[in-house]
N, C-alpha and C positions, 0 to 999 in steps of 0.2 A: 465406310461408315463405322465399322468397328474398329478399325485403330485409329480412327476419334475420338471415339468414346475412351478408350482405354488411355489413349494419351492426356485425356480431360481428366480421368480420372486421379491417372498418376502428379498430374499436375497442381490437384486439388485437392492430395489427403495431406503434403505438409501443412496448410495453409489450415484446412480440419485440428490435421495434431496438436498446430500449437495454439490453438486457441481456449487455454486449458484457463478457467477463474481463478483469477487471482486476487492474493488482499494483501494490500502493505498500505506504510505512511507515508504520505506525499504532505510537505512543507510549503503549497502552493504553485501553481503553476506547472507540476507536473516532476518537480525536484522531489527526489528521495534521501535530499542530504538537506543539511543545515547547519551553520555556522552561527551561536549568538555571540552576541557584538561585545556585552558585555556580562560581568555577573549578578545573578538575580532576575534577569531578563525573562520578562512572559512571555512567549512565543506561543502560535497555534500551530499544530499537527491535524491533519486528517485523515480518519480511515480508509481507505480507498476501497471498495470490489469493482478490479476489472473484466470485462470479456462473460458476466455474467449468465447473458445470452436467454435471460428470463424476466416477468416481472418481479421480483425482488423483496419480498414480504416479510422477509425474517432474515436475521441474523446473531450468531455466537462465535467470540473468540474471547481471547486473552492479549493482554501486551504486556512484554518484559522488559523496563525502562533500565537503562545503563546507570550507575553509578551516578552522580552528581546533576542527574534529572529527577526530578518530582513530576508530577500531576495537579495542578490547582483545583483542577474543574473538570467539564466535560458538557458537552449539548448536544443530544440526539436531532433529528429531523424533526418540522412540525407535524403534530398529529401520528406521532411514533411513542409507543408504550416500552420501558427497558426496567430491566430486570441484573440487579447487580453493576457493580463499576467496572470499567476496562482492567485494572491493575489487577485483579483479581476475580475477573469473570465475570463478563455481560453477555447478556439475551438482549436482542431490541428488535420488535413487531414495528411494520412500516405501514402505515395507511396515509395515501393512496399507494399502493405497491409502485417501485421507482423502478423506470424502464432501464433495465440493462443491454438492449441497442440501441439507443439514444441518449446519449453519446456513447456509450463501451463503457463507462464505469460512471460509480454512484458513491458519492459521499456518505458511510454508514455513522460516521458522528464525530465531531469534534472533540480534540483533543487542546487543554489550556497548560503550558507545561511551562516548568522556572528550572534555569540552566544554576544550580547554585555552586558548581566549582568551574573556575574559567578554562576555555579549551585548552590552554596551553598545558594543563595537566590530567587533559583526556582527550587523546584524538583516534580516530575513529572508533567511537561509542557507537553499539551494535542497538537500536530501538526497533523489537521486534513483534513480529503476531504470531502467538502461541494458541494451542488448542484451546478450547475451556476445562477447566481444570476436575471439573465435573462428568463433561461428556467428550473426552477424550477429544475433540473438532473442532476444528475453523469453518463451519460451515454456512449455507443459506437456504430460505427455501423460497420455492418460487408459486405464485401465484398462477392460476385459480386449484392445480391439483394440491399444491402441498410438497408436490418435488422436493428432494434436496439435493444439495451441492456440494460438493466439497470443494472448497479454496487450498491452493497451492499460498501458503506462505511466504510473504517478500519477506527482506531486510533492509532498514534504513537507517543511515548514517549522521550521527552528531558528531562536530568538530573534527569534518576529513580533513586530512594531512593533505597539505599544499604541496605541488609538484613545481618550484621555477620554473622559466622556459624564458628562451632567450629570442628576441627577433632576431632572424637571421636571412638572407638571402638565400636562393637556390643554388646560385652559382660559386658563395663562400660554402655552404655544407657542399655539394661535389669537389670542392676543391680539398676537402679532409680526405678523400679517399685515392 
């Protein structure tokens, strides 16, 4: 019974470790990249907190937009009060607190953004989440104590650089070697 326990245990602290909160931009669907099509183009970004693991009542960060991105806009959740802009540091209070194990991550606000130099003379542009510029954090707090969090910063990618790739068969690639 004891080297079950022990074998449970070892089995169950990576699966603990990495489940560290995270915040980055997702461009829809679960993409951290985006490609616009053309110049001038509105596209939306969203903030993402994953792995939260709380209910979710408050949030502050920063975002560092690459070169030939602007910001139009922005929309917090309904029934969410924000304090200051993304580009240069927001606060934003959630009511009803947004469950972070259901699903694993939560929409903290949209972002409305115009690509105004065409990718072909920016590729991969770094769209980042930075502390507040104020209180040093990326952080959240969580509902009913007040908890905080601290968010592990993503990075996400405007105008990745294309890799060709050629169909090939299995039997022509073994035949190269």
């Amino acid at each position: 019974m004891r080297a079950t326990f022990i074998a449970m245990l070892i089995l169950l602290l990576p699966a603990a470790l990495l489940a560290v909160p995270t915040m980055g931009i997702d461009f829809g669907g679960g993409h951290y990249y985006y490609t616009p099509l053309h110049t001038f183009e509105v596209f939306d970004a969203y903030v993402v907190a994953n792995s939260a693991q709380c209910y979710l009542d408050a949030s502050e960060f920063e975002i560092c937009y690459p070169a030939g991105i602007i910001q139009v806009g922005f929309d917090i959740p309904a029934g969410s009060l924000n304090l200051g802009d993304p580009d240069t540091g927001i606060s934003i209070t959630y009511w009803p607190p947004m469950d972070g194990w259901n699903p694993g991550w939560n929409v903290l606000c949209t972002l409305h953004l115009m690509a105004i130099v065409p990718c072909d003379q920016q590729m991969d542009a770094h769209i980042s989440i930075y502390p507040h510029h104020e209180t040093g954090l990326d952080q959240g707090s969580c509902w009913p104590d007040n908890n905080l969090i601290c968010f592990a910063p993503m990075t996400s990618i405007i105008c990745p650089s294309q890799i060709a790739v050629q169909n090939k068969t299995w039997g022509s690639i073994k035949s190269l070697f």
